[in-house]
N, C-alpha and C positions, 0 to 999 in steps of 0.2 A: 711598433712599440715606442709609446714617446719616454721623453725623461724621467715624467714621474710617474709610469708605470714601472720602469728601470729600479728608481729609489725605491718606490714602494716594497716591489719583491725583492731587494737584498736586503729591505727592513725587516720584512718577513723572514727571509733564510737567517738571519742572525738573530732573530729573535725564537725564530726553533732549534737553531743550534745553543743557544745559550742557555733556552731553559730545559735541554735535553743534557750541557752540560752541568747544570747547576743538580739536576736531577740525578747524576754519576757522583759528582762531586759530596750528595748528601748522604748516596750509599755508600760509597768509601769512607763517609767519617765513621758514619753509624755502626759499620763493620769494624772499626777501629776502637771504638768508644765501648761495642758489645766485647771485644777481645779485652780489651784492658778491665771493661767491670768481672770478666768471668778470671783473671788472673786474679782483680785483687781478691775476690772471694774464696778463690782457692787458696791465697797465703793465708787469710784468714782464717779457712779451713784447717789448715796446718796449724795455725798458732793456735784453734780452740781443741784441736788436736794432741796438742804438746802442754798444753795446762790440764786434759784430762787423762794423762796417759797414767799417772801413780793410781788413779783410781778405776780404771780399764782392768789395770794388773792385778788391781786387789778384788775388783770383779772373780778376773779370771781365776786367780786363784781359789778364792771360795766357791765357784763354782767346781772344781778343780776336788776341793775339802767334801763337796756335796756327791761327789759323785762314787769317790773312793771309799768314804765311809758309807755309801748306801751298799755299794757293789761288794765294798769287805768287810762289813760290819753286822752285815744283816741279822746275822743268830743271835748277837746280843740287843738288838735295838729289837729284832722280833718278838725276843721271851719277856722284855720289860714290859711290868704293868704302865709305865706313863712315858709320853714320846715328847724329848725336849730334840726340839730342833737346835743341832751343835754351831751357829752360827751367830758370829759375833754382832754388837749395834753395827759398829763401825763398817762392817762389810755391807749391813742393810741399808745404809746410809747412802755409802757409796752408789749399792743398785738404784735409790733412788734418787741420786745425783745425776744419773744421764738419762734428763727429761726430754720433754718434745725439745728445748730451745737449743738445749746441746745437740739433738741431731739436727735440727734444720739449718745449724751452724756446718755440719758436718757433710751436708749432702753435695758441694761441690769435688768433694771428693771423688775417687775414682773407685770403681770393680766395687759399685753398689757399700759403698764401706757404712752410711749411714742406715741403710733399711737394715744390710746382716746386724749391724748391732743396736738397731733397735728390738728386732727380731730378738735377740740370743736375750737381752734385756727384759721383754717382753715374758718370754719362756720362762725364765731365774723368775722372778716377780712370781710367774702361775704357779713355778713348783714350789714355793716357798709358801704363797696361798695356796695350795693342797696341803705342805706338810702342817700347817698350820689349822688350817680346818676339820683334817685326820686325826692331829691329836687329842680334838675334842670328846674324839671316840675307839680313843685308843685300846682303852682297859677293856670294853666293850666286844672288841671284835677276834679273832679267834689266832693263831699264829701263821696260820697258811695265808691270811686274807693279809694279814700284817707283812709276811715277808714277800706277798706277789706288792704291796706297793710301796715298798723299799727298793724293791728292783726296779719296779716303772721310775720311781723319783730317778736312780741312778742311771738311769740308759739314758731317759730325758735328759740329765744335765752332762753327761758326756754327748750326747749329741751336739746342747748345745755349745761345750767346749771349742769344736771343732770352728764351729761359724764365730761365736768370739776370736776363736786367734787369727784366725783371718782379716776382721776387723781391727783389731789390733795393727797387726802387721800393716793393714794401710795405716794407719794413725802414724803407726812408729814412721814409714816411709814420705811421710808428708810435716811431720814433725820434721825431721832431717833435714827437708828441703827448703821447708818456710821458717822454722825456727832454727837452726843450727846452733846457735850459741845465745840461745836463752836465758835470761837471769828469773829468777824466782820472782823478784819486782816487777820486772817488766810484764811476767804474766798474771802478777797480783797473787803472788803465793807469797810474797815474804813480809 
């Protein structure tokens, strides 16, 4: 083996070790680069988390108002000739406040927290379009038919009570973590 057979092949061994290193060296940034985009998404998760929580709550709660008054109320909402749904703008407002953008804000989140409360959102919205489309034909239909779907509205929405707080609870928990000392400004509430 003369000289520059010699040079040649350490040309060659350094040139497959270098682009085997450079090839290490691209997966470790990229693995770096994919950790830091999935942390900052997750604060940001938390902080569109902690700018929606007063309206999560007042979610919950109206669904909360819907379910108690379906399950305790029934005799009187059943004997009425006209069926007003007992729910404020401001609550329906709110249900339509957490759109697609809000959850897909939300989905780095952890224990599925944006599907459950797209989910439980989703639900609120259909029973509020039943109670609404029911009253159309309220005076019309008999009391046994009226008080079986005063009971369906109210199972429904304690149902979905249970997947809302769940929901919740990661908001609140991710809230704490990425907002802790949030100002109203900073989230564009004030």
């Amino acid at each position: 083996m003369g000289r520059m057979e010699i040079f040649k092949f350490v040309l060659d061994t350094l040139a497959v070790v270098g682009t085997w290193g450079a090839v290490l060296v691209a997966l470790k940034l990229s693995r770096a680069s994919a950790k830091k985009a999935a942390e900052d998404a997750e604060a940001r998760a938390g902080l569109v988390a902690a700018r929606n929580l007063g309206r999560l709550r007042s979610i919950y709660f109206g669904a909360k108002q819907i379910s108690t008054v379906m399950e305790h109320g029934r005799g009187s909402f059943a004997r009425a000739n006209q069926f007003e749904i007992p729910l404020p703008v401001s609550w329906r407002n709110d249900l339509r406040g957490i759109d697609v953008d809000v959850l897909a804000q939300l989905l780095p989140l952890p224990n599925y927290c944006a599907s459950r409360l797209g989910r439980a959102v989703g639900e609120l919205v259909n029973i509020v379009g039943d109670m609404e489309a029911t009253g159309a034909v309220w005076h019309t239909s008999n009391q046994d038919l009226r008080d079986a779907w005063l009971k369906t509205w109210g199972h429904r929405a304690s149902e979905t009570i249970v997947i809302l707080r769940i929901a919740i609870d990661e908001c609140e928990k991710a809230a704490r973590v990425h907002a802790p000392n949030f100002t109203a400004e900073e989230l564009g509430l004030g």
